[in-house]
TORNU-378679 format. One record per atom (N, C-alpha, C): y, z, x negated. Coordinates in steps of 0.2 Angstrom, whole numbers, padded with zeros to 4 digits, always signed. Layout:
residues N
YZX...
//
This chain:
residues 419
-0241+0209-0009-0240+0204-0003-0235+0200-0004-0236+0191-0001-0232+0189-0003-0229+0186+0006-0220+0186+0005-0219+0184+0011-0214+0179+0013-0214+0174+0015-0214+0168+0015-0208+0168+0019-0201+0168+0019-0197+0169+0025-0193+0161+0028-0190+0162+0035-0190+0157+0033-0179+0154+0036-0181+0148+0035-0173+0144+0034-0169+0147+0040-0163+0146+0041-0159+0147+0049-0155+0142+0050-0154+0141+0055-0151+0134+0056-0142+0138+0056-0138+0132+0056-0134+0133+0052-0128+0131+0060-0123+0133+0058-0115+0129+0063-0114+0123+0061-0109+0118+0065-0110+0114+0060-0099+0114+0056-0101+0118+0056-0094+0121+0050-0096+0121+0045-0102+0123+0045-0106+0128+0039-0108+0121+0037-0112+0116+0039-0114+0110+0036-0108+0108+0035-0104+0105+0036-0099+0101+0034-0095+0105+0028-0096+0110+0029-0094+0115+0022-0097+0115+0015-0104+0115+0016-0108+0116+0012-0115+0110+0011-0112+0106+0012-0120+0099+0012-0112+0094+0013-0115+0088+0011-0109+0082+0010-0111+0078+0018-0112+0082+0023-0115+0079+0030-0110+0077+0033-0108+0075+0040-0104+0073+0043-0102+0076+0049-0108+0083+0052-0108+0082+0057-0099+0084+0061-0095+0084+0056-0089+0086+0060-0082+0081+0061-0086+0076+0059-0082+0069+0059-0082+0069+0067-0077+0065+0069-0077+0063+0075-0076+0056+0077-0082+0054+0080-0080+0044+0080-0078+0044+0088-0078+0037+0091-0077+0035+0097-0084+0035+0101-0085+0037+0105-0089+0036+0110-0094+0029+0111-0089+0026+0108-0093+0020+0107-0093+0015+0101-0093+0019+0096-0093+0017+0090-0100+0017+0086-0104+0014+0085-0112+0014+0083-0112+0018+0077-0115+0023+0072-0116+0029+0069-0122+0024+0064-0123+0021+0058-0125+0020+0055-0128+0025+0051-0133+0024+0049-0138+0027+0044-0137+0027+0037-0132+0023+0034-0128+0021+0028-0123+0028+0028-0118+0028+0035-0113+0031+0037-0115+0039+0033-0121+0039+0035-0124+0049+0037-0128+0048+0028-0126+0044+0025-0129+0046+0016-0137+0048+0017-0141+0045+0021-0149+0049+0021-0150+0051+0028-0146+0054+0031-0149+0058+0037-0146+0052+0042-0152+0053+0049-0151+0049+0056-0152+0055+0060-0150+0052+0068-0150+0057+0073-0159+0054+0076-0162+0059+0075-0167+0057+0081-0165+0058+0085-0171+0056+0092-0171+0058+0099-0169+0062+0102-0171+0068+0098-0168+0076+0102-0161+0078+0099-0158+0073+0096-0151+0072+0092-0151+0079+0087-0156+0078+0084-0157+0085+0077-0156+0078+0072-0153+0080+0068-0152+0077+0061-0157+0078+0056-0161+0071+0053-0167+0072+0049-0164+0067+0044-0169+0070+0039-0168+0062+0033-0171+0058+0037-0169+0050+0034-0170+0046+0037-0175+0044+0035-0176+0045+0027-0185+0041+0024-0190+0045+0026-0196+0042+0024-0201+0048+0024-0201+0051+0018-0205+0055+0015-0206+0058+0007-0211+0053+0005-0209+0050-0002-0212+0044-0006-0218+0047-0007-0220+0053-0008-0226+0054-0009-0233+0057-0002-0230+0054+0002-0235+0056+0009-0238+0052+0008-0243+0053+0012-0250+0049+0013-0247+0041+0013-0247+0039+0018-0242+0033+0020-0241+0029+0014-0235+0033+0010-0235+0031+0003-0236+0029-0002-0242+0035-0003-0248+0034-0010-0253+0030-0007-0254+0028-0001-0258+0022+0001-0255+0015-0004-0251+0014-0005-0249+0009-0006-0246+0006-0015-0245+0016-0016-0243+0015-0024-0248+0016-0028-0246+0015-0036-0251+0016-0042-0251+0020-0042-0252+0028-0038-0253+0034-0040-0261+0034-0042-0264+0039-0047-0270+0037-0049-0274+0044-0046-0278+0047-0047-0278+0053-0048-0280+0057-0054-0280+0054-0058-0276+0056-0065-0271+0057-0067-0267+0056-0063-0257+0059-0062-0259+0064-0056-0261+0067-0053-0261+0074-0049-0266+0080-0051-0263+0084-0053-0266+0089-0056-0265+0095-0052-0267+0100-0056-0266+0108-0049-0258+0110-0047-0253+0108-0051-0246+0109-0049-0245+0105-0043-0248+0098-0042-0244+0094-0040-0241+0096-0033-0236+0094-0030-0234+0098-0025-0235+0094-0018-0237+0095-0012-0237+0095-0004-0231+0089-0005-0237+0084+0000-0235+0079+0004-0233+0080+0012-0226+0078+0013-0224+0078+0021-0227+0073+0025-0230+0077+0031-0236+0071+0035-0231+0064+0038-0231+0060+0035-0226+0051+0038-0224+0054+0044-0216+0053+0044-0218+0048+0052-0215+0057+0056-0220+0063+0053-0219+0068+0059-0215+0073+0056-0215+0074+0048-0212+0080+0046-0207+0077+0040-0201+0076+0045-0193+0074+0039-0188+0080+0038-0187+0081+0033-0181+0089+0031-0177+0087+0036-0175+0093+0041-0171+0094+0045-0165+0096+0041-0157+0093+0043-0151+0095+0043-0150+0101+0043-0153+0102+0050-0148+0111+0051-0152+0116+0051-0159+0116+0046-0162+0120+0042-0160+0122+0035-0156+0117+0032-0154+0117+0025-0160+0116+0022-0165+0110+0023-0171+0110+0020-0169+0106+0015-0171+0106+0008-0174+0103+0003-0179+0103-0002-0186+0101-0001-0191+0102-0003-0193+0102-0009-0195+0107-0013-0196+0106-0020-0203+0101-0019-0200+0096-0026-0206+0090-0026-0210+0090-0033-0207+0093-0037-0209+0094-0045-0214+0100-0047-0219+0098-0049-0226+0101-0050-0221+0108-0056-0221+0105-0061-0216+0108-0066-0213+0115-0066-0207+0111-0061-0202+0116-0057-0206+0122-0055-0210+0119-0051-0213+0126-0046-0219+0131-0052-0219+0126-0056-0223+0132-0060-0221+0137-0063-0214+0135-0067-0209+0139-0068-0206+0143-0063-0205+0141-0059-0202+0146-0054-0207+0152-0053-0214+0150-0053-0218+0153-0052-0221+0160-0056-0219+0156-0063-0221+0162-0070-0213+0165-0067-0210+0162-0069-0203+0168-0069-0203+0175-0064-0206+0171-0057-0206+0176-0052-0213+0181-0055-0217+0178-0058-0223+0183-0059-0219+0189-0064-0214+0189-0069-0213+0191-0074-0206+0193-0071-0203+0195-0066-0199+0199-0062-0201+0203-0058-0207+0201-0056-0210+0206-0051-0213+0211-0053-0215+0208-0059-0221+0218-0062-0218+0219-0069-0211+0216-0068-0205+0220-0072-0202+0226-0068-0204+0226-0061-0203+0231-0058-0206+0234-0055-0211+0235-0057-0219+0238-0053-0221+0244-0055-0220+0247-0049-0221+0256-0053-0227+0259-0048-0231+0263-0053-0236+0266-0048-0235+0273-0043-0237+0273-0039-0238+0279-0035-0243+0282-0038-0244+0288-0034-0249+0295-0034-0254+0292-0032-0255+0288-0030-0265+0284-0028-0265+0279-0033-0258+0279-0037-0261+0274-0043-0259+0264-0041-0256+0263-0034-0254+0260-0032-0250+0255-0036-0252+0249-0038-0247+0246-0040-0246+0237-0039-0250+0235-0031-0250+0230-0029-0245+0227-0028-0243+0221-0030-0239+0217-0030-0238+0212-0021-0233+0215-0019-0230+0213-0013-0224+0208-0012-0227+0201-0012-0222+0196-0012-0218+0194-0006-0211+0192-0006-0210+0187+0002-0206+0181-0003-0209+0176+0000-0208+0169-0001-0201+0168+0004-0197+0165+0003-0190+0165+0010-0191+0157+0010-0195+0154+0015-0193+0147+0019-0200+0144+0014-0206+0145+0015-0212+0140+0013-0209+0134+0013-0208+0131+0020-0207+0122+0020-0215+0120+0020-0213+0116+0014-0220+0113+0015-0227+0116+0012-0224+0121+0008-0227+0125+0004-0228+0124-0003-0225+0122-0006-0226+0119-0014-0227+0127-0019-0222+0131-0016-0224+0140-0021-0228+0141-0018-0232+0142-0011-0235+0145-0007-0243+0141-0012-0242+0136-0012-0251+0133-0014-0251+0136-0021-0247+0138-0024-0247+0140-0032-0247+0149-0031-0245+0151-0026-0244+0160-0026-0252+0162-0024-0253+0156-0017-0259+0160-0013-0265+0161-0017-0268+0155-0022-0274+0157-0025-0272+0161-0031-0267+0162-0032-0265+0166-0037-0267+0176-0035-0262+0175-0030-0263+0183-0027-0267+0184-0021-0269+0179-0018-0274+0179-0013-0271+0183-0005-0275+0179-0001-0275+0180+0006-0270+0186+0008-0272+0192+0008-0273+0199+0008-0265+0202+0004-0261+0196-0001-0255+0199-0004-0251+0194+0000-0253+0190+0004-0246+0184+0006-0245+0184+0011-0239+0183+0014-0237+0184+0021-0231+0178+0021-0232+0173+0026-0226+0170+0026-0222+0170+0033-0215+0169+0033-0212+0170+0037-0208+0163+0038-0209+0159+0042-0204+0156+0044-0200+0150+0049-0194+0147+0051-0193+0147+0054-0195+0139+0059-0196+0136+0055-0198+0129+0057-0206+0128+0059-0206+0129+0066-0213+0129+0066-0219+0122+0066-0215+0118+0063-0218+0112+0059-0222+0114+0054-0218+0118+0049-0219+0121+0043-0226+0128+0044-0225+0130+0050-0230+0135+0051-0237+0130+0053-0235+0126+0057-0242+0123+0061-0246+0120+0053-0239+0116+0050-0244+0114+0042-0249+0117+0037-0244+0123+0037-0246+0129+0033-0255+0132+0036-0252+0134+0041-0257+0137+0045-0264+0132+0045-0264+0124+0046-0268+0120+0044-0271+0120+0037-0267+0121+0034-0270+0120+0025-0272+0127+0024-0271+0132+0025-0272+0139+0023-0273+0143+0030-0281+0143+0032-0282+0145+0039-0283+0152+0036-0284+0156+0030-0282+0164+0031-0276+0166+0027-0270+0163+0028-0264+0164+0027-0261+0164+0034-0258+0172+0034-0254+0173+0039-0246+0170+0040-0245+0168+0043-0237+0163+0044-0237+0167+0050-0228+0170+0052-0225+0170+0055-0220+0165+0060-0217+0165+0064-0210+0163+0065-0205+0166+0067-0202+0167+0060-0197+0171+0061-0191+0170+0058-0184+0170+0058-0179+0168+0057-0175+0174+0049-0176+0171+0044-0176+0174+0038-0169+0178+0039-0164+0178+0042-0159+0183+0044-0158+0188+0047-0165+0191+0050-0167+0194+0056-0172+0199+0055-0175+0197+0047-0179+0202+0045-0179+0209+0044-0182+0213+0046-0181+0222+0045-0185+0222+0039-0181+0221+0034-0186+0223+0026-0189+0229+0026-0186+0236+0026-0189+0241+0030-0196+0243+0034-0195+0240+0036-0200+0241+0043-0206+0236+0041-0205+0229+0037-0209+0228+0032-0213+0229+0028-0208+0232+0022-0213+0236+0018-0215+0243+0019-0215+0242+0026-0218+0251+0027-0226+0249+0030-0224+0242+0033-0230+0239+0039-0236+0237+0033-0232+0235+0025-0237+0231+0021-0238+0238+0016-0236+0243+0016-0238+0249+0012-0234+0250+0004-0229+0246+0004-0224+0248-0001-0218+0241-0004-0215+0244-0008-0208+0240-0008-0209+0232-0009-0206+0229-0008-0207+0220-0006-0204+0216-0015-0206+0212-0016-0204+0207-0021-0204+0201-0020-0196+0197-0019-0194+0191-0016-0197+0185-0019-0195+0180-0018-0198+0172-0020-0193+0168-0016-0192+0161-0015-0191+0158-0013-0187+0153-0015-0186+0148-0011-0181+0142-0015-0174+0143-0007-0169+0145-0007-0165+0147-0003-0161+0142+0000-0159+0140+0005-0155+0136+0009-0147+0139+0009-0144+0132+0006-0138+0134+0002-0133+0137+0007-0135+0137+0013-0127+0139+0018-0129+0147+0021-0134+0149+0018-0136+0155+0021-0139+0158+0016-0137+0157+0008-0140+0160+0004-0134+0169-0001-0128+0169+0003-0125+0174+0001-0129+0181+0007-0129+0176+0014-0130+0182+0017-0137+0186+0017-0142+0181+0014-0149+0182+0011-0149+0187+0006-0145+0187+0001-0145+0191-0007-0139+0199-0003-0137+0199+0001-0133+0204+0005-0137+0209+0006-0141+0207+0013-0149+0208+0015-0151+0211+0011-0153+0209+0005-0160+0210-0001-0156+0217-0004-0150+0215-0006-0146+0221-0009-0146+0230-0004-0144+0227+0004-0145+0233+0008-0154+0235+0010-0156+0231+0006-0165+0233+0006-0167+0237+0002-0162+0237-0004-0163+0240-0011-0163+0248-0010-0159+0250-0003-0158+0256-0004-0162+0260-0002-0167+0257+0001-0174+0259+0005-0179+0259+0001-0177+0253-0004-0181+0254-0010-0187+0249-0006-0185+0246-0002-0189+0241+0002-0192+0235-0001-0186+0233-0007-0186+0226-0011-0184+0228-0018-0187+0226-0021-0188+0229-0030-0185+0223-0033-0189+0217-0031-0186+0212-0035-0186+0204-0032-0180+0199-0032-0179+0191-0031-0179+0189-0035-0183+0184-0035-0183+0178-0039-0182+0172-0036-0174+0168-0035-0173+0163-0029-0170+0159-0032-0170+0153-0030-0164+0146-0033-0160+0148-0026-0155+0144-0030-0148+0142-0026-0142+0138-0028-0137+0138-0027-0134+0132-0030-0131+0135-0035-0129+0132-0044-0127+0134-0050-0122+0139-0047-0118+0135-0043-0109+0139-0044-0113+0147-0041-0117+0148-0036-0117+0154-0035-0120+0158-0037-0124+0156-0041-0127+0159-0047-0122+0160-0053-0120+0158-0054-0113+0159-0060-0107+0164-0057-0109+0164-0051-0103+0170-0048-0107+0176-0049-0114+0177-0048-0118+0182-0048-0116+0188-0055-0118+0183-0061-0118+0183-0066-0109+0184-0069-0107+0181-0067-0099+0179-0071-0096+0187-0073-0094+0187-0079-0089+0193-0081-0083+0194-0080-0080+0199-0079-0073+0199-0077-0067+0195-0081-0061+0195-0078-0057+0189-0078-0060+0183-0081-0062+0178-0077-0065+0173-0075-0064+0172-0068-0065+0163-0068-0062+0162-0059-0068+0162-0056-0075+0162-0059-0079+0164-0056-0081+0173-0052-0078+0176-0056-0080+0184-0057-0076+0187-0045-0082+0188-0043-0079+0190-0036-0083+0195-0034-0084+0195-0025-0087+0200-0022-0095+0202-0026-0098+0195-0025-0104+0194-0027-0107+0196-0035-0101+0196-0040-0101+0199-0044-0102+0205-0044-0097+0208-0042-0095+0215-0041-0104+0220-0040-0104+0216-0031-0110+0220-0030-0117+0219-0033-0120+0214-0035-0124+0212-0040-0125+0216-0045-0118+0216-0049-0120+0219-0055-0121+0228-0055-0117+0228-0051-0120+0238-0047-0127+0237-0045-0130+0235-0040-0134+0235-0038-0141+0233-0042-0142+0227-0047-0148+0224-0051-0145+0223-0055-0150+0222-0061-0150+0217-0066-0150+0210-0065-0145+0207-0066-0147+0201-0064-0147+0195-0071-0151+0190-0070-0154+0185-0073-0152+0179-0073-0148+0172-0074-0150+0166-0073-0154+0164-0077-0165+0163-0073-0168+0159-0079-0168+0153-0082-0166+0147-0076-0165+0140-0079-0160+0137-0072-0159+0133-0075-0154+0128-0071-0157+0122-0068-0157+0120-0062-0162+0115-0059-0159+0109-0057-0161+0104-0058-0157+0097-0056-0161+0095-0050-0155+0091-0047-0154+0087-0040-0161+0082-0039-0165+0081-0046-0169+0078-0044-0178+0079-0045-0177+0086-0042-0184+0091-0042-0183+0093-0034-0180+0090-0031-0180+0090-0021-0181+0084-0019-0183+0085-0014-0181+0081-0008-0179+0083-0002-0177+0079+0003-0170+0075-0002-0165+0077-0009-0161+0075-0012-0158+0078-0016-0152+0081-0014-0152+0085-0015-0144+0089-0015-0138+0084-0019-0133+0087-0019-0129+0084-0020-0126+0089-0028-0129+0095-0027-0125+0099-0034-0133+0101-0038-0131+0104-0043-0138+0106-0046-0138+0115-0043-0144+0116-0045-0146+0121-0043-0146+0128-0049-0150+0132-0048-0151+0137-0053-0158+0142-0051-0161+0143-0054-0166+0151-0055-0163+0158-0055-0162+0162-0050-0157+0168-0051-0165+0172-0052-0164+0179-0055-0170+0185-0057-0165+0190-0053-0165+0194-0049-0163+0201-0049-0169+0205-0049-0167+0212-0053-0172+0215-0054-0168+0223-0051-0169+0227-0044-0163+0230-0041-0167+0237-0044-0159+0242-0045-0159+0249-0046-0165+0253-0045-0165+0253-0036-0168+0255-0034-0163+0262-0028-0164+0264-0023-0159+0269-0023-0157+0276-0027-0163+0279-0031-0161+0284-0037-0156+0282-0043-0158+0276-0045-0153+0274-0049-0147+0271-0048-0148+0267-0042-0140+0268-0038-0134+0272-0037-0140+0277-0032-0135+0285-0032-0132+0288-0037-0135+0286-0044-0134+0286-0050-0125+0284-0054-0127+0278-0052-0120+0276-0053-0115+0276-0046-0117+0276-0040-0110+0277-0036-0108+0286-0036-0113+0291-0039-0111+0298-0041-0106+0299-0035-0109+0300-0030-0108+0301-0019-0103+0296-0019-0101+0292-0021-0095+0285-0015-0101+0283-0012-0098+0281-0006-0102+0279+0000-0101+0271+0001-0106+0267-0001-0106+0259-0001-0102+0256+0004-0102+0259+0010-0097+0257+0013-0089+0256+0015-0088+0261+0011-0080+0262+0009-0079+0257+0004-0085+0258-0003-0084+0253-0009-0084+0246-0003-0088+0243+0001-0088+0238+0003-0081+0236+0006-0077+0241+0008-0070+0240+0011-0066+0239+0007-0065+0244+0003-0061+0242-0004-0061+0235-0008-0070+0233-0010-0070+0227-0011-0066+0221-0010-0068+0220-0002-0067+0214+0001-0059+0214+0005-0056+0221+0003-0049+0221+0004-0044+0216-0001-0046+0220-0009-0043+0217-0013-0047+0209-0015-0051+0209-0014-0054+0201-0015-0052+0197-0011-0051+0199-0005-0048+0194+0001-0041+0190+0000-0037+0195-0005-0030+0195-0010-0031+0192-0016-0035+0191-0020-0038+0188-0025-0031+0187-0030-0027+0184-0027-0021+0182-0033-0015+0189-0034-0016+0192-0028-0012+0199-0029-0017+0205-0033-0010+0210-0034-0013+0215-0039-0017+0221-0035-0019+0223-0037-0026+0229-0033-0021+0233-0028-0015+0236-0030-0010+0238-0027-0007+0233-0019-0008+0229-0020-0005+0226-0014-0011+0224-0010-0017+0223-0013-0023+0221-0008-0025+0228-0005-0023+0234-0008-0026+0240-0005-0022+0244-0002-0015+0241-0001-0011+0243+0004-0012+0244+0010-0014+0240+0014-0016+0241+0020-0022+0244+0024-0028+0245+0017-0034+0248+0016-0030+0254+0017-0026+0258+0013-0024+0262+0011-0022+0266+0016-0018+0263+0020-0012+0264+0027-0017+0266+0031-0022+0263+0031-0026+0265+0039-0033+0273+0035-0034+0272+0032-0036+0278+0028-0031+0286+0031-0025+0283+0025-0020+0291+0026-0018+0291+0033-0019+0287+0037-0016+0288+0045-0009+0286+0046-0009+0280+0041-0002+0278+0041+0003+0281+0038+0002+0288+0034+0006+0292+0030+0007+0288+0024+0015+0285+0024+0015+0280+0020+0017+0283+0012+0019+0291+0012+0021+0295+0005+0014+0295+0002+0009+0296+0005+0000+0298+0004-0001+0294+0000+0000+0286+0003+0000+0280+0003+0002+0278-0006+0008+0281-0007+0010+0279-0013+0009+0284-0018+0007+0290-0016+0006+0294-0021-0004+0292-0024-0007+0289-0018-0011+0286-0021-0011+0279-0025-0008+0275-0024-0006+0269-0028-0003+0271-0033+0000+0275-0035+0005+0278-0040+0001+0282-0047-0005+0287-0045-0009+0292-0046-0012+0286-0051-0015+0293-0057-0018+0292-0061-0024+0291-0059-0027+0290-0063-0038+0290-0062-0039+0297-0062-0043+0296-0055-0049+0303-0057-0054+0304-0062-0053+0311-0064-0059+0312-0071-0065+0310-0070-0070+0307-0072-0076+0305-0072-0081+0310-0070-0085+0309-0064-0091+0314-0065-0094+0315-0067-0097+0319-0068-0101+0322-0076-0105+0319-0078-0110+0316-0071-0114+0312-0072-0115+0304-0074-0107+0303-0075-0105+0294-0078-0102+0300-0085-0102+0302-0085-0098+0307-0092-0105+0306-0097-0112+0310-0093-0118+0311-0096-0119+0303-0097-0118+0301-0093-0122+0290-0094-0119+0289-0100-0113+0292-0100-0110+0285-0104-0110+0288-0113-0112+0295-0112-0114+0298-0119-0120+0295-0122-0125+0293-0117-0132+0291-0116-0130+0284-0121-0127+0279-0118-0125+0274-0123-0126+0269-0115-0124+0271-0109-0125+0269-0104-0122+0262-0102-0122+0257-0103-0118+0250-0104-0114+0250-0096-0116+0251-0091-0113+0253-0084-0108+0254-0085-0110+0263-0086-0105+0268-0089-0100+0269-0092-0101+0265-0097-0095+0265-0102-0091+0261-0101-0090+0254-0096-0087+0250-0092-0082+0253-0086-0084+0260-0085-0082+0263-0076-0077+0268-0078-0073+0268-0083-0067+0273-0083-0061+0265-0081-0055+0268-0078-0049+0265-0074-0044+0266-0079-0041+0260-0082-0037+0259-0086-0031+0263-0079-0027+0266-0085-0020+0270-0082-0016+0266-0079-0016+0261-0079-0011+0256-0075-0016+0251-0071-0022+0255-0067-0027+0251-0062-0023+0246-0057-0018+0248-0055-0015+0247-0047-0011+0242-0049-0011+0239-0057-0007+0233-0057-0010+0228-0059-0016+0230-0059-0023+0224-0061-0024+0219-0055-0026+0214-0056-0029+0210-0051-0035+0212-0051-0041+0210-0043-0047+0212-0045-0050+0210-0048-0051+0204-0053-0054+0199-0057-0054+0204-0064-0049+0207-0064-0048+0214-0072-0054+0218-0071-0058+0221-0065-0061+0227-0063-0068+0229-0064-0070+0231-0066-0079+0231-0065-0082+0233-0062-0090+0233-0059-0090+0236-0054-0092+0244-0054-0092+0245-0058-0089+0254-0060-0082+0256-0058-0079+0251-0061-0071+0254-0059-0069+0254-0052-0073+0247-0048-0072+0250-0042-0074+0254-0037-0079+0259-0040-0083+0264-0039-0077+0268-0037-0076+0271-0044-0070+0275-0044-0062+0275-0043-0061+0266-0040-0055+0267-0036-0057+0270-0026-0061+0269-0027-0065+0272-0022-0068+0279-0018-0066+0278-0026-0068+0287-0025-0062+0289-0024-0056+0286-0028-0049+0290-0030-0046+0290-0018-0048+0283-0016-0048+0284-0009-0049+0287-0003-0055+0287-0003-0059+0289+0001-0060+0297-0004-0063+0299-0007-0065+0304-0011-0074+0304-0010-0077+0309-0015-0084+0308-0017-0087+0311-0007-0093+0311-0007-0097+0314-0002-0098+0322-0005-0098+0325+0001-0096+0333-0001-0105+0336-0003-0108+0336+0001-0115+0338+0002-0121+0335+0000-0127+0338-0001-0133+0333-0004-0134+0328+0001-0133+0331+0006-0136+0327+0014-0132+0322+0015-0127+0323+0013-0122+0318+0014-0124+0310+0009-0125+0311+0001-0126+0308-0003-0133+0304+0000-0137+0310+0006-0143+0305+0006-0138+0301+0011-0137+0301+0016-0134+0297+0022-0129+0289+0020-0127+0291+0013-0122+0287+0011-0126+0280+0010-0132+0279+0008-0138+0274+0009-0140+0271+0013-0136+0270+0016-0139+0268+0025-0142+0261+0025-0146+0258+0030-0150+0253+0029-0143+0246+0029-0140+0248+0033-0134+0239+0033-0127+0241+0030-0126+0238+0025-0117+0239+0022-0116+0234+0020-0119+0230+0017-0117+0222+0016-0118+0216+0021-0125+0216+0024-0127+0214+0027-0122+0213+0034-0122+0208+0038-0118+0207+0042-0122+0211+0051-0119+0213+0054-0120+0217+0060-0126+0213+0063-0124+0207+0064-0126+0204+0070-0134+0202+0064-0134+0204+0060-0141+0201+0056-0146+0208+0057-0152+0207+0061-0156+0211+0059-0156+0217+0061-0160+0222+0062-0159+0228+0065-0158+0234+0059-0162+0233+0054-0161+0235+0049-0156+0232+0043
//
């Protein structure tokens, strides 16, 4: 099943943070707001920010040009209807235009997905796609005849995008629904087993997206993303430690999945064009058995404190970023406090003992150099933060405990989603 999710609209913090838009300029009240001014985008009527052209290749357009139809072949991608459907601003739309692109994106996603396709006791090994934000559907016309009716499901948030959709592919089901909201869960329980992602991601919502997918993983809800997004945060993905890319998203990624950058995507395979280049990211997740594997009982949500204690500090040493982590832990026993800062590593669990005998690459990365607590986090792998975490909080005592430790939301942000 493939499933199609869709964009969120965004603050306008978040646009002016993350797009070269303006919405946080402030002019005079009566200052006239040129179309020059906004780089592309105009206020319609309902004061939504759209581009201001139509798509060169809408109908409209190719009335007029040398397009032949010997230059359109079975890639080519979805024309925007003139006049009714312009990328909206505060969806972070940019629509893939390049026949090429999407075929690629396509095969890649096919060779992610049933790299992680395992069968059950009936022999089950049907490929369950979610697409995140159709648009106009340029992957969806390349996936549907591919995996058919019966495997695709799209979700998304622009109901322009649905009305299209659902015109051009009357047995393709589309929802509308707000890609931040989704109960992966309750998903793949509804579609009869674990999900395999797709999508071209909207750059101001694409951390809290790949968060989601990761607290999916524990359910074993989502096996595998195949998603563009912008370079820089795919090279945080990937990046190795001591590096100024190496961060939170590093950390959790590389615990969580294997991760991938397949290719790098230029500014001029969208429309509009973005402003940075893009990238192909692959993760291909654990799963929760092999998870539990390498956190051997830390409970992800502790790691997740510890994390974004010390990264919040980023230029101090692990020792001062988890000071205060620390304090509110011991109950403010400040002797507790340094005899943990002070302490050596805990011995390895048998079971990182057995990995790394194994020839376990994880593994072999997750022992705590004796002088941890003088490290910045950028020194740390995300093994070793396993184990300053344990050195913390300590392991989970019980097996029940170790299931509980999995819980549906730890990265993901509260107010996103049920699950």
């Amino acid at each position: 099943l493939i499933l199609c999710l869709a964009v969120h609209p965004t603050s306008s913090f978040q646009l002016a943070k993350h797009t070269s838009c303006i919405n946080q300029i402030a002019y005079p009240s009566n200052q006239r707001i040129s179309p020059t001014s906004l780089r592309g985008w105009a206020q319609d009527s309902a004061g939504e920010w759209v581009w201001e052209e139509d798509d060169p290749t809408s109908s409209a357009a190719i009335a007029t040009s040398t397009l032949t139809a010997d230059a359109i072949d079975a890639q080519a991608t979805p024309s925007l209807p003139a006049g009714t459907f312009k990328p909206k601003q505060s969806l972070g739309q940019n629509f893939l235009r390049d026949g090429n692109t999407v075929a690629k994106i396509v095969k890649a996603f096919v060779n992610d997905a049933t790299s992680t396709l395992k069968t059950n006791e009936e022999g089950d090994t049907d490929l369950r796609a979610v697409e995140l934000g159709p648009g106009a559907g340029a992957l969806t016309d390349v996936l549907l005849p591919a995996l058919g009716a019966n495997n695709l499901q799209c979700i998304e948030i622009d109901d322009r995008s649905v009305e299209l959709l659902g015109d051009k592919h009357p047995t393709l089901r589309v929802r509308l629904e707000d890609v931040l909201q989704v109960d992966y869960p309750a998903l793949a329980a509804d579609e009869g087993g674990p999900l395999s992602i797709i999508g071209n991601l909207p750059y101001y919502i694409t951390s809290q997206i790949l968060f989601a997918l990761a607290d999916a993983s524990h359910s074993d809800s989502v096996r595998s993303a195949t998603v563009t997004m912008q370079w820089e945060v795919g090279k945080r993905i990937v990046a190795p430690t001591r590096t100024k890319d190496y961060g939170i998203l590093s950390v959790v990624f590389q615990l969580y999945a294997d991760c991938n950058l397949h290719f790098k995507i230029p500014p001029t395979v969208f429309y509009p064009q973005p402003k940075v280049d893009s990238v192909l990211v692959g993760l291909h997740f654990l799963g929760p058995s092999q998870l539990r594997k390498r956190l051997a009982g830390v409970d992800p949500s502790n790691l997740r404190s510890v994390v974004t204690s010390t990264f919040q500090q980023r230029r101090k040493t692990v020792r001062n970023g988890l000071k205060p982590l620390a304090l509110t832990v011991f109950g403010g026993d400040k002797d507790r406090v340094q005899q943990f800062l002070d302490g050596a590593p805990c011995p390895l669990p048998q079971s990182v003992v057995d990995a790394r005998e194994a020839g376990d690459e994880f593994a072999l990365k997750q022992e705590l150099p004796s002088d941890w607590a003088k490290k910045r986090p950028e020194e740390l792998t995300s093994g070793q933060f396993v184990e300053i975490t344990r050195m913390l909080y300590g392991p989970m005592d019980s097996e029940d405990g170790q299931e509980s430790q999995l819980r549906n939301k730890v990265w993901r942000k509260l107010k996103h989603g049920a699950n």
